[in-house]
DSSP file (Angstrom, degrees, kcal/mol; ACC not computed):
  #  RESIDUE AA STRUCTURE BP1 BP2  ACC     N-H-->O    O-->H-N    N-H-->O    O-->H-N    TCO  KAPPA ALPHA  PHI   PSI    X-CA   Y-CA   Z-CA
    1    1 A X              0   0    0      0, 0.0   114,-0.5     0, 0.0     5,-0.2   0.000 360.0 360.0 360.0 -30.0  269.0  226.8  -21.7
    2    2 A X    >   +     0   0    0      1,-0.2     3,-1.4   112,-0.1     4,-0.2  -0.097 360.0  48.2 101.1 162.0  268.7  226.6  -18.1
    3    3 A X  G >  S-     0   0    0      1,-0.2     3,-3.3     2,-0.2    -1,-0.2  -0.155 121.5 -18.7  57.5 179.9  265.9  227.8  -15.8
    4    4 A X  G 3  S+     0   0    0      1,-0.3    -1,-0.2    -3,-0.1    -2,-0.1   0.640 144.4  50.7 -45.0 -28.5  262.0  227.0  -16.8
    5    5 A X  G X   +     0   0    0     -3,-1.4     3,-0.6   110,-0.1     2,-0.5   0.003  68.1 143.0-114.9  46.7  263.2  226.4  -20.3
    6    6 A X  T <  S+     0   0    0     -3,-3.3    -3,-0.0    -4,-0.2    -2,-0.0  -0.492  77.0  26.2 -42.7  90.2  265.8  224.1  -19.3
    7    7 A X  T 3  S+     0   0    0     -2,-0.5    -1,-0.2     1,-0.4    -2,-0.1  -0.206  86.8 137.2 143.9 -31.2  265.5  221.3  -22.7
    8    8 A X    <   -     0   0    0     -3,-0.6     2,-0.8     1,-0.1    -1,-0.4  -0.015  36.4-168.3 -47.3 113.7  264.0  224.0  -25.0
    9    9 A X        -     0   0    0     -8,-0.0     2,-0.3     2,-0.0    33,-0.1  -0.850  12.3-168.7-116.8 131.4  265.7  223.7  -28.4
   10   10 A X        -     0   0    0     -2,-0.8     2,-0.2    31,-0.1    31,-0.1  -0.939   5.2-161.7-113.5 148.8  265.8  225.9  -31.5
   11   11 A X        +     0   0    0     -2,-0.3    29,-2.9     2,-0.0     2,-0.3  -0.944  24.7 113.3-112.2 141.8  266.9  225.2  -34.5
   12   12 A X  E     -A   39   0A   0     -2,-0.2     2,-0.3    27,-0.2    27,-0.3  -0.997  40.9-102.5 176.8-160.2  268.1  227.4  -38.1
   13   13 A X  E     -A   38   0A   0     25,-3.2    25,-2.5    -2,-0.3     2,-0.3  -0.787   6.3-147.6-146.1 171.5  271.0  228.3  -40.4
   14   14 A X  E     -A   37   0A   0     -2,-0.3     2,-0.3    23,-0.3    23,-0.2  -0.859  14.4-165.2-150.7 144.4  273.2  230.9  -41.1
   15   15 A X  E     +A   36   0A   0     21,-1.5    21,-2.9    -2,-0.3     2,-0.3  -0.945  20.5 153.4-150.1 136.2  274.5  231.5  -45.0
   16   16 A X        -     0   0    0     -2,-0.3     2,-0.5    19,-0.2    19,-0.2  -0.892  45.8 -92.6-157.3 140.3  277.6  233.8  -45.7
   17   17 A X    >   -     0   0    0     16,-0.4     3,-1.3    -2,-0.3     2,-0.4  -0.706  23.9-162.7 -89.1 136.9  280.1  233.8  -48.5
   18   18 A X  T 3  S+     0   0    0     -2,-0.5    -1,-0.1     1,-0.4     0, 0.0  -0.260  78.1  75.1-107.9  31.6  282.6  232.2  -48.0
   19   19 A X  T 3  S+     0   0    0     -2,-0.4    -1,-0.4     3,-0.0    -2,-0.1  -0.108  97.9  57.9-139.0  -8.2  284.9  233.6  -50.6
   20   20 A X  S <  S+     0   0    0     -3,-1.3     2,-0.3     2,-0.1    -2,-0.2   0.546  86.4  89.0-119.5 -21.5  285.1  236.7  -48.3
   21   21 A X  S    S-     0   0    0     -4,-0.1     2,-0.2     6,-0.1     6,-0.0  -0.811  79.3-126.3-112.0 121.7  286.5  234.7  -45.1
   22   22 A X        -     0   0    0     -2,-0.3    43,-0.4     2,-0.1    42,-0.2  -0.421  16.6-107.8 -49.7 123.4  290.5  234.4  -45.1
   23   23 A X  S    S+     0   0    0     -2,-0.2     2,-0.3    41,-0.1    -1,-0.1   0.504  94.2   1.9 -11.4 -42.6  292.8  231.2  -44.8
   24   24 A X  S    S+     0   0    0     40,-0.1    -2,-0.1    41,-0.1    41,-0.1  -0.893  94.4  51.2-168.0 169.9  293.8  231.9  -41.3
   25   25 A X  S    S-     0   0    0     -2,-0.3    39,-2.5     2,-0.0    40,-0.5   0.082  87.5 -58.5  60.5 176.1  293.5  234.1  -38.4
   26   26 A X        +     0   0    0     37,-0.2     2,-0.4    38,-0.1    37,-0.2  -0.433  57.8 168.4 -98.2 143.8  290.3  235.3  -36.7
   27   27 A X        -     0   0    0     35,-0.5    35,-3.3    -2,-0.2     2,-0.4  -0.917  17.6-156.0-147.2 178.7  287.6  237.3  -38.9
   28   28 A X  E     -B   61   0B   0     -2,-0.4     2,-0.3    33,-0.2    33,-0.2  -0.982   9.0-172.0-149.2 157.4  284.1  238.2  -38.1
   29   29 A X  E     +B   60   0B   0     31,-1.5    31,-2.3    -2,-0.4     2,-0.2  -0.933   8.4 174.5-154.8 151.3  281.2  239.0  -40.8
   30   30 A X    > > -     0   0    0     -2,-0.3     5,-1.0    29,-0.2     3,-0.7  -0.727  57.4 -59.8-148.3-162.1  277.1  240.6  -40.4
   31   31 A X  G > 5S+     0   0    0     26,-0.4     3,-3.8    24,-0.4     4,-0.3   0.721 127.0  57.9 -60.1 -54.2  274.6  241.5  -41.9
   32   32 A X  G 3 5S+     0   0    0     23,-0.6    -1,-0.3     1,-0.3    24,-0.1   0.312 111.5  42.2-103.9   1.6  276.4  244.4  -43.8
   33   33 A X  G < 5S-     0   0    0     -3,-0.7   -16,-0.4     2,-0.1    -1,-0.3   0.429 138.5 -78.0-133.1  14.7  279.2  241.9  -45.6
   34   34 A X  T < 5 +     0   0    0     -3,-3.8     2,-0.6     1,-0.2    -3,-0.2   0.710  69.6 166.7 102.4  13.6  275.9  238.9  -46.4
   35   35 A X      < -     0   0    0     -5,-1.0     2,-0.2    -4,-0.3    -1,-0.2  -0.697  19.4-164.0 -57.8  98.6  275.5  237.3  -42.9
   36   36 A X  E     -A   15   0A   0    -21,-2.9   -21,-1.5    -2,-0.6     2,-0.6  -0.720  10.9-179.5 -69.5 137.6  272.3  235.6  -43.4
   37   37 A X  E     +A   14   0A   0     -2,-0.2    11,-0.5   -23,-0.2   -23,-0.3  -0.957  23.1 161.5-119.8 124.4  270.0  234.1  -40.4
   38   38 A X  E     +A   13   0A   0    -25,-2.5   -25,-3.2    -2,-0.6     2,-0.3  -0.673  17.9 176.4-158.3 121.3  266.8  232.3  -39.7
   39   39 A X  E     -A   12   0A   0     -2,-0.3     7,-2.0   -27,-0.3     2,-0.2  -0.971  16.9-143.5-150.1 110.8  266.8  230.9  -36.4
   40   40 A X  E     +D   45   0C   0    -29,-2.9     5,-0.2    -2,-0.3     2,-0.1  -0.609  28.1 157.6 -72.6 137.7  263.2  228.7  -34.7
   41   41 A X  E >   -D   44   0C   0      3,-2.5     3,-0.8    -2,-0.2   -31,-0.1  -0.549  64.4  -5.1-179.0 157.7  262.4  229.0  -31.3
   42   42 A X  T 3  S-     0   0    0      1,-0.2    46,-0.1   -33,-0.1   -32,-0.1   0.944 129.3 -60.6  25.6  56.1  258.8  228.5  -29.1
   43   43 A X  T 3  S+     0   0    0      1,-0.1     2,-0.5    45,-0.0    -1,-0.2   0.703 117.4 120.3  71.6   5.7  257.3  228.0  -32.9
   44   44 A X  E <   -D   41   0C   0     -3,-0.8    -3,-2.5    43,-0.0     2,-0.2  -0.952  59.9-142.0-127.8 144.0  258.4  231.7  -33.9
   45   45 A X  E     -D   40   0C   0     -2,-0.5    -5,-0.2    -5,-0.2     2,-0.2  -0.577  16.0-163.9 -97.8 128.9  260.8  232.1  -36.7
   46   46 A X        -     0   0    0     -7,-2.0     2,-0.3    -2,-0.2    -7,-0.2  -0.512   5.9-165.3-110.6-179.1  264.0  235.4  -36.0
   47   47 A X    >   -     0   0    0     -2,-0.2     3,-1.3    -9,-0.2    -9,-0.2  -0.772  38.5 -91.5-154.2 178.7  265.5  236.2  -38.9
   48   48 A X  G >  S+     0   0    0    -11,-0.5     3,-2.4     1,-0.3     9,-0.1   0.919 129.0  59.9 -64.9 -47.1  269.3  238.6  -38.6
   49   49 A X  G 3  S+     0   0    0      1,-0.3    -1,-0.3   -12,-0.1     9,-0.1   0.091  90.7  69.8 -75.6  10.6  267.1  242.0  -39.0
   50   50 A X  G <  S+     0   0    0     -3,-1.3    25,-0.4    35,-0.0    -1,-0.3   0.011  79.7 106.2-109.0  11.0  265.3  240.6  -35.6
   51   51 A X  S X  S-     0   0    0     -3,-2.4     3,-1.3     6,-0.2    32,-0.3  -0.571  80.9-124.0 -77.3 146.9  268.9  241.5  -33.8
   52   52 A X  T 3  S+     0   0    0     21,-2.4    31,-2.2     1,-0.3    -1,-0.2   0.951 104.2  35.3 -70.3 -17.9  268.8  244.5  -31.6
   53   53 A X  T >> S-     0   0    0     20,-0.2     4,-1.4    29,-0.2     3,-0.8  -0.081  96.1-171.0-109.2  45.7  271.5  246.5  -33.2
   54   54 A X  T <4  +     0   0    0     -3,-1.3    29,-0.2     1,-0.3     4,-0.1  -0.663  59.5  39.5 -59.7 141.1  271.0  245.5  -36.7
   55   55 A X  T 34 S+     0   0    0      2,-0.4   -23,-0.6    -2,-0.2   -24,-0.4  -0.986 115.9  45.8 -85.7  -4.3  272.5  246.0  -38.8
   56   56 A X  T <4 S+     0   0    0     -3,-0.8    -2,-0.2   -25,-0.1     2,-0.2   0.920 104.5 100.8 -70.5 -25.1  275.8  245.6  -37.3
   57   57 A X     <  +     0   0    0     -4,-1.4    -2,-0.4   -27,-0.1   -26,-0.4  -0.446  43.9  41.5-103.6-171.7  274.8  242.5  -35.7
   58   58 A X        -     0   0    0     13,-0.6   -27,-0.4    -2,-0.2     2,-0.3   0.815  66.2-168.2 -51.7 174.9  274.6  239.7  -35.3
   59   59 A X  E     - C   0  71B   0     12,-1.2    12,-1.7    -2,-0.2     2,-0.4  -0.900  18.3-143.3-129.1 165.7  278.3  238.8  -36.3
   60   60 A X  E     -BC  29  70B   0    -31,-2.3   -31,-1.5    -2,-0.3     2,-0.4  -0.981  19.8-144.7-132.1 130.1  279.5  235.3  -36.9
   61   61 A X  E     -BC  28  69B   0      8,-1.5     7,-4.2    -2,-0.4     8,-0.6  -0.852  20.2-171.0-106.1 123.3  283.5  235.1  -35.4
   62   62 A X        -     0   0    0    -35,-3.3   -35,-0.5    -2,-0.4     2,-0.2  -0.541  12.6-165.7 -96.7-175.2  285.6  232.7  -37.7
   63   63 A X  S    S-     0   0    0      3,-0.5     3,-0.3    -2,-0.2   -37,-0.2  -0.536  80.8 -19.8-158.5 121.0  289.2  231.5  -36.8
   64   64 A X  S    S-     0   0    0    -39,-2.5   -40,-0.1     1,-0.3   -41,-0.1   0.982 130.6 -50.4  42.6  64.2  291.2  229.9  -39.9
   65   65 A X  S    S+     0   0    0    -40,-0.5     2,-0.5   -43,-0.4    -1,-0.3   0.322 111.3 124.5  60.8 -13.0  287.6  229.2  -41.8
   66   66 A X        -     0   0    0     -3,-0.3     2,-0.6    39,-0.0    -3,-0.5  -0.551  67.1-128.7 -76.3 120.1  286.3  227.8  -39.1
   67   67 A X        +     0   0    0     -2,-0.5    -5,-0.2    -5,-0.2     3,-0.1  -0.568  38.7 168.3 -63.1 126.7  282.5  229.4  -37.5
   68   68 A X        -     0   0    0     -7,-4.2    33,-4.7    -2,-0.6     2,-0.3   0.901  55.5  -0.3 -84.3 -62.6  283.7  229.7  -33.9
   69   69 A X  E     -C   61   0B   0     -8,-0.6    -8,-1.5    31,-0.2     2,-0.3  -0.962  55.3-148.5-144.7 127.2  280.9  231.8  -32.3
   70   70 A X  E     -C   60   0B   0     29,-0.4     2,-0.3    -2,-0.3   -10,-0.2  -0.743   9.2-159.5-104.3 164.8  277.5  233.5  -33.5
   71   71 A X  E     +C   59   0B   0    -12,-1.7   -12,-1.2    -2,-0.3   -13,-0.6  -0.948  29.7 154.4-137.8  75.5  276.5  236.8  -31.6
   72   72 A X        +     0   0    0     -2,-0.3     2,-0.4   -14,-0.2    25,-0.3  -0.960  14.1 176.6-145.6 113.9  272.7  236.9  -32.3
   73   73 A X        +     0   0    0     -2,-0.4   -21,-2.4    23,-0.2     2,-0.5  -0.962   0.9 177.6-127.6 127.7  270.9  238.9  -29.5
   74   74 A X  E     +E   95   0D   0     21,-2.1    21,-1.3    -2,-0.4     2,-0.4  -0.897   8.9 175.5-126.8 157.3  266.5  239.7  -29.8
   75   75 A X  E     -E   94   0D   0     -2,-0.5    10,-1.5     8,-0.4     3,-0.4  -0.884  41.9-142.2-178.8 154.5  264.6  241.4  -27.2
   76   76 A X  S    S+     0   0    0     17,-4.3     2,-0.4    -2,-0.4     8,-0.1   0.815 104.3  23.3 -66.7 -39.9  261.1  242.7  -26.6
   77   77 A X        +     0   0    0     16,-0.9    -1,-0.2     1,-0.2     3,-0.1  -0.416  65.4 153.4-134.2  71.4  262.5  246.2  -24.6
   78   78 A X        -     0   0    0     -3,-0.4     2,-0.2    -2,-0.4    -1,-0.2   0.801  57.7-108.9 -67.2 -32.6  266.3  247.0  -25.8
   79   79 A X    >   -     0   0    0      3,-0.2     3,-0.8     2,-0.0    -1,-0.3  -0.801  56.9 -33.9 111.6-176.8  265.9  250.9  -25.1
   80   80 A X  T 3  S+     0   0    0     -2,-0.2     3,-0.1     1,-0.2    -3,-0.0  -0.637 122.4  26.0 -89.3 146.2  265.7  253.8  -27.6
   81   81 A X  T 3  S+     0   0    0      1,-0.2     2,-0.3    -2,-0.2    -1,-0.2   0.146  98.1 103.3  97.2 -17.2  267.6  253.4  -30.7
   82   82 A X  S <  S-     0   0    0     -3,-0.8     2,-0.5   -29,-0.1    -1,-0.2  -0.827  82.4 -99.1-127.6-178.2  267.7  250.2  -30.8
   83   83 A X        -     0   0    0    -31,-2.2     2,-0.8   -32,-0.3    -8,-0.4  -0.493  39.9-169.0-111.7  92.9  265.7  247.0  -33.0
   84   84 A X        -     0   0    0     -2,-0.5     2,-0.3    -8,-0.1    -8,-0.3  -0.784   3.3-169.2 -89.6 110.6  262.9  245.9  -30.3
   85   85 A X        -     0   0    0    -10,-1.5     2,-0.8    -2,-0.8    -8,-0.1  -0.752  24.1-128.6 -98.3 131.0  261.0  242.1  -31.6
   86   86 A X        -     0   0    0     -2,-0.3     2,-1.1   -10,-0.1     7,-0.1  -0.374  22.8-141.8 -77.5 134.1  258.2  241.2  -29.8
   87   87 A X        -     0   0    0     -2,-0.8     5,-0.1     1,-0.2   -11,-0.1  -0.720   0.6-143.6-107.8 111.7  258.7  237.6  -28.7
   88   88 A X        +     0   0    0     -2,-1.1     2,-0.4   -46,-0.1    -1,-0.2   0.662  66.5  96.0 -51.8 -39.9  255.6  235.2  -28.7
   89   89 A X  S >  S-     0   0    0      1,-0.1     3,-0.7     3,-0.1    -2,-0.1  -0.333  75.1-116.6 -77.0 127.2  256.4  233.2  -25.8
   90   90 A X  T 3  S+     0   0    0     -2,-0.4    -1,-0.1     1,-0.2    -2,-0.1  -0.383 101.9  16.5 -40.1 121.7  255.1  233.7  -22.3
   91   91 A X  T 3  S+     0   0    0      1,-0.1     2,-0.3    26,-0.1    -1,-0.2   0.775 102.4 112.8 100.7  20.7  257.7  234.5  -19.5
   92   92 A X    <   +     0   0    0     -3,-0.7    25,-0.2    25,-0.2     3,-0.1  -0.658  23.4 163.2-144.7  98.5  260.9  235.7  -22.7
   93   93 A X        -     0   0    0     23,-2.0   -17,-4.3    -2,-0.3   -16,-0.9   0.597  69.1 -38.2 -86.0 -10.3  261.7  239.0  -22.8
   94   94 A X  E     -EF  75 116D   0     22,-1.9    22,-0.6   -19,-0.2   -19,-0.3  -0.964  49.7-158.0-165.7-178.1  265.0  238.1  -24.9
   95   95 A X  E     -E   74   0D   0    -21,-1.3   -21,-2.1    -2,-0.4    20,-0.2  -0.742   3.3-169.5-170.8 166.5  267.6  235.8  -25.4
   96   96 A X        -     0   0    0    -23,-0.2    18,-0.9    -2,-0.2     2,-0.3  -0.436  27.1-103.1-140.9-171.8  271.0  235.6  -26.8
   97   97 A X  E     -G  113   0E   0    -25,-0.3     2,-0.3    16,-0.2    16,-0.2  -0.715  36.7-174.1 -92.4 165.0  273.7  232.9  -27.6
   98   98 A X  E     +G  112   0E   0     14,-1.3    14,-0.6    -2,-0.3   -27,-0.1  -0.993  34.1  21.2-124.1 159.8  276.5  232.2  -25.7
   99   99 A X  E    S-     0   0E   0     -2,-0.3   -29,-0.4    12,-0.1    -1,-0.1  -0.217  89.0 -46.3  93.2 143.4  279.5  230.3  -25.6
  100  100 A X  E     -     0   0E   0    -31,-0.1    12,-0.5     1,-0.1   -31,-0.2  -0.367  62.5-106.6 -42.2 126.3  281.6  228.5  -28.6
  101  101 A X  E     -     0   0E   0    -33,-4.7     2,-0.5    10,-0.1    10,-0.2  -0.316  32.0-136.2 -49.6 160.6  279.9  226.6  -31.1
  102  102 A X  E     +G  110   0E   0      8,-2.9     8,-3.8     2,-0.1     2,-0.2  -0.985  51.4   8.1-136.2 148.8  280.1  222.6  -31.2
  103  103 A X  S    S-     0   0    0     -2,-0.5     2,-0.2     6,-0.2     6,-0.1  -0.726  86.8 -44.5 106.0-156.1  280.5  220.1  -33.9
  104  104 A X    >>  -     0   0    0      4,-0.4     4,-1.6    -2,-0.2     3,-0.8  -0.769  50.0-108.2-110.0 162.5  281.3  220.3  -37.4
  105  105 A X  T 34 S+     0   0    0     -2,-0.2     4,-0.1     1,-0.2    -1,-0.0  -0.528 103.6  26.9 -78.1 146.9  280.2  222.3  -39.9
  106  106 A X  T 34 S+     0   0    0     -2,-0.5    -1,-0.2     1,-0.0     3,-0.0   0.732 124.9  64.3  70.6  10.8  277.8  220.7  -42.7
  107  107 A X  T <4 S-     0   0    0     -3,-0.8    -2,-0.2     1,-0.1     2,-0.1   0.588 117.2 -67.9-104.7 -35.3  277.1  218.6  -39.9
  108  108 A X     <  -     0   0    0     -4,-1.6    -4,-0.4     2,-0.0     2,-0.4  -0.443  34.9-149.1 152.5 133.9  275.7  220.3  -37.4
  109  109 A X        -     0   0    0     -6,-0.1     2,-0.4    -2,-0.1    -6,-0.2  -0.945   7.1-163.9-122.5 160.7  276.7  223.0  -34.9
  110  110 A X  E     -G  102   0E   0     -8,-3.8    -8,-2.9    -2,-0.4     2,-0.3  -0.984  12.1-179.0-130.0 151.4  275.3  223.2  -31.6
  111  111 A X  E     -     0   0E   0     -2,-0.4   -10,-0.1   -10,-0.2   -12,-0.1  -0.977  36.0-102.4-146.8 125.5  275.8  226.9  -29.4
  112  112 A X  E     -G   98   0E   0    -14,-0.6   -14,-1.3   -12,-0.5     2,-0.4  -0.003  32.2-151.5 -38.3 137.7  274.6  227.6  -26.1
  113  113 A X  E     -G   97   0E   0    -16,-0.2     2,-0.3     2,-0.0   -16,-0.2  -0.993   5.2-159.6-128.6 140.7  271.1  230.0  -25.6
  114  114 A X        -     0   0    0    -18,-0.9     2,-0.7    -2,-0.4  -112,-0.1  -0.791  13.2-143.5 -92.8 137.8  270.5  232.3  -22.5
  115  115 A X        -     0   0    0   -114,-0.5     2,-0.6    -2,-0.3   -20,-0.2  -0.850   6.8-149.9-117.6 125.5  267.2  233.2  -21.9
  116  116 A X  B     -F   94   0D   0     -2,-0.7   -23,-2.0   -22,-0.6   -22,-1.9  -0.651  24.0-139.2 -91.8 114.2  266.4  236.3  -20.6
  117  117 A X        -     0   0    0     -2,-0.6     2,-0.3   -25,-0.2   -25,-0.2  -0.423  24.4-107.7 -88.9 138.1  262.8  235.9  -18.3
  118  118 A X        -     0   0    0      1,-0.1     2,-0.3     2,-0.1    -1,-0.1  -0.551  47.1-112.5 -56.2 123.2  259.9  238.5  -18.5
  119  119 A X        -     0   0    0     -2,-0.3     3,-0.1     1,-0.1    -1,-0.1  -0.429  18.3-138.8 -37.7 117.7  260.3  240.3  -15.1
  120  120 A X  S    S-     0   0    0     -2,-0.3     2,-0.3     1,-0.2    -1,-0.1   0.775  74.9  -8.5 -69.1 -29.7  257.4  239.8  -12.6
  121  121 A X  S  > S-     0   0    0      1,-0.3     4,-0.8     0, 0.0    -1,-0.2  -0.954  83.7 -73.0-136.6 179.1  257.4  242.8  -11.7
  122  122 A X  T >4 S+     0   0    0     -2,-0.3     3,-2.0     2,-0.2     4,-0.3   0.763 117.1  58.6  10.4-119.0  258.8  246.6  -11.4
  123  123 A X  T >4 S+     0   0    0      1,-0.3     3,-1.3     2,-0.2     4,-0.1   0.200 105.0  45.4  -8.8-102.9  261.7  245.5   -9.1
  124  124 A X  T 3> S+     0   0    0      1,-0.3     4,-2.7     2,-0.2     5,-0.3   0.407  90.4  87.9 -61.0 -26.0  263.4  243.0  -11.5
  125  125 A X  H <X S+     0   0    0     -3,-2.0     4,-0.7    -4,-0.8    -1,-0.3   0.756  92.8  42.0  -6.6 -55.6  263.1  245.3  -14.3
  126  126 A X  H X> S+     0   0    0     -3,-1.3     3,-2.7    -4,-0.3     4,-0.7   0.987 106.7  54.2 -67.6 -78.8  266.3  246.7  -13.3
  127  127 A X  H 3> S+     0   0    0      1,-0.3     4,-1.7     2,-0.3     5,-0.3   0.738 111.8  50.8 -54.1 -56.5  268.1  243.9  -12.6
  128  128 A X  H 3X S+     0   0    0     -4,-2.7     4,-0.7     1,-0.2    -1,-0.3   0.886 111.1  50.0 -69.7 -21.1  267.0  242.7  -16.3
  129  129 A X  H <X S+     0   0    0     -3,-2.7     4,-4.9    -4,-0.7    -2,-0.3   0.842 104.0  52.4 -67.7 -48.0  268.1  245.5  -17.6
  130  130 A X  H  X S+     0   0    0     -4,-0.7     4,-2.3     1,-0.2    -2,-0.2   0.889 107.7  53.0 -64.9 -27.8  271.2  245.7  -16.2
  131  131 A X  H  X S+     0   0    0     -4,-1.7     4,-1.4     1,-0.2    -1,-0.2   0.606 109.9  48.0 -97.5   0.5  272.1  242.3  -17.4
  132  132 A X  H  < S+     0   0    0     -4,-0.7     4,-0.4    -5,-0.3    -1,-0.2   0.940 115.0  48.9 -72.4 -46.7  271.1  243.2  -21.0
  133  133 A X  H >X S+     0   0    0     -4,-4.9     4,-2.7     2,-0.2     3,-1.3   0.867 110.9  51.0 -29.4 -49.5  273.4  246.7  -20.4
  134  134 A X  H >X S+     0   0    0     -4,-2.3     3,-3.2     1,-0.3     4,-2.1   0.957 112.5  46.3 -77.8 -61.4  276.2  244.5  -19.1
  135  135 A X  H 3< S+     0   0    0     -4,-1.4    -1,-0.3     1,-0.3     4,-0.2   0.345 108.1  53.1 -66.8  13.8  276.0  242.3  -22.2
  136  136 A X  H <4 S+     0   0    0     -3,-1.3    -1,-0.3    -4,-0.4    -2,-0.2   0.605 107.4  52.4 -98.0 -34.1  275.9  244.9  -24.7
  137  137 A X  H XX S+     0   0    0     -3,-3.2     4,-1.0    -4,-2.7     3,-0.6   0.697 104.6  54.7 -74.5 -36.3  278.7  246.2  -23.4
  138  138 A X  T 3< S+     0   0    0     -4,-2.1     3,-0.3    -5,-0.4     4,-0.3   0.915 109.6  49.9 -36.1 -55.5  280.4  243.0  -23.6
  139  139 A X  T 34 S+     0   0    0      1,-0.2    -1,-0.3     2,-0.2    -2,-0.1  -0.193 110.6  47.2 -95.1  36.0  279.5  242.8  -27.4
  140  140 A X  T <4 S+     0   0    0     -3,-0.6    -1,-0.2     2,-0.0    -2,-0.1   0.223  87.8  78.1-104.9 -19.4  280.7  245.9  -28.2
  141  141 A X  S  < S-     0   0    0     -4,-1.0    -2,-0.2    -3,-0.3    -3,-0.1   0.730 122.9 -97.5 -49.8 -49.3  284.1  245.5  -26.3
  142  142 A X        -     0   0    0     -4,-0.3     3,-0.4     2,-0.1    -3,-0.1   0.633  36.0-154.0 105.4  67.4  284.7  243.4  -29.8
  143  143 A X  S    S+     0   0    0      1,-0.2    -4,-0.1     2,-0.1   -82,-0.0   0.745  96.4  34.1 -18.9 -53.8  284.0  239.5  -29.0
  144  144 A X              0   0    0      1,-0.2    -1,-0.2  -118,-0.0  -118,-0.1   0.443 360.0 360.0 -79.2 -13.1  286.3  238.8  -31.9
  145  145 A X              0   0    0     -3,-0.4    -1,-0.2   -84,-0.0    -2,-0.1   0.394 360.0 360.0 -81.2 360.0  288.4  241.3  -31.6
């Protein structure tokens, strides 16, 4: 994860049917086609409805049945309009996945976590803010797409 909680690991699962995901080529699923979530981390349990724009997110990106990449974003202060979870841990105003999964499935997958750090004060506000903006605009570009 990087930063003060450089080692930090969460663990959870994801369930989708898998009777809706095609032979080949790239496809994407949420909440809204049975993307299930429940995802530990610092001892508190997210669930998909803990995303901020749920219910369109998170999405899970396949390519040719394979999960590529989950999209699963929580924060404490998203802005109006969108799904703010208060997050137990000292010093975490969010965090998000990034990055490709690795390993197999029904084995294990492992995916990169950013963590987004409570601001110390007024000045870094912004600066956290912007970097939620930038990545919201990111995910909205179409990841999968």
């Amino acid at each position: 994860m990087g930063g003060a909680f450089d080692g930090t690991i969460g663990t959870g699962t994801f369930s989708y049917d898998d009777d809706l995901i095609p032979s080949f080529g790239l496809f994407e699923i949420g909440p809204n086609e049975g993307l299930r979530l429940t995802f530990t981390l610092f001892g508190q349990t997210f669930e998909e409805t803990n995303d901020y724009e749920y219910d369109e997110y998170p999405k899970l990106y396949f390519e040719d049945r394979r999960p590529t990449i989950l999209d699963f974003l929580v924060d404490e202060r998203p802005g109006p309009g969108l799904n703010a979870t208060p997050i137990a841990e000292p010093g975490v105003a969010g965090f998000y996945f990034v990055g490709p999964f690795s390993g197999t499935p029904g084995a294990g997958l492992e995916i990169g976590l950013a963590v987004v750090p409570e601001p110390p004060g007024g000045v870094f506000a912004g600066v956290t803010a912007l970097g939620l903006g930038l990545f919201a605009w990111w995910r909205r570009r179409g990841l999968g797409s």
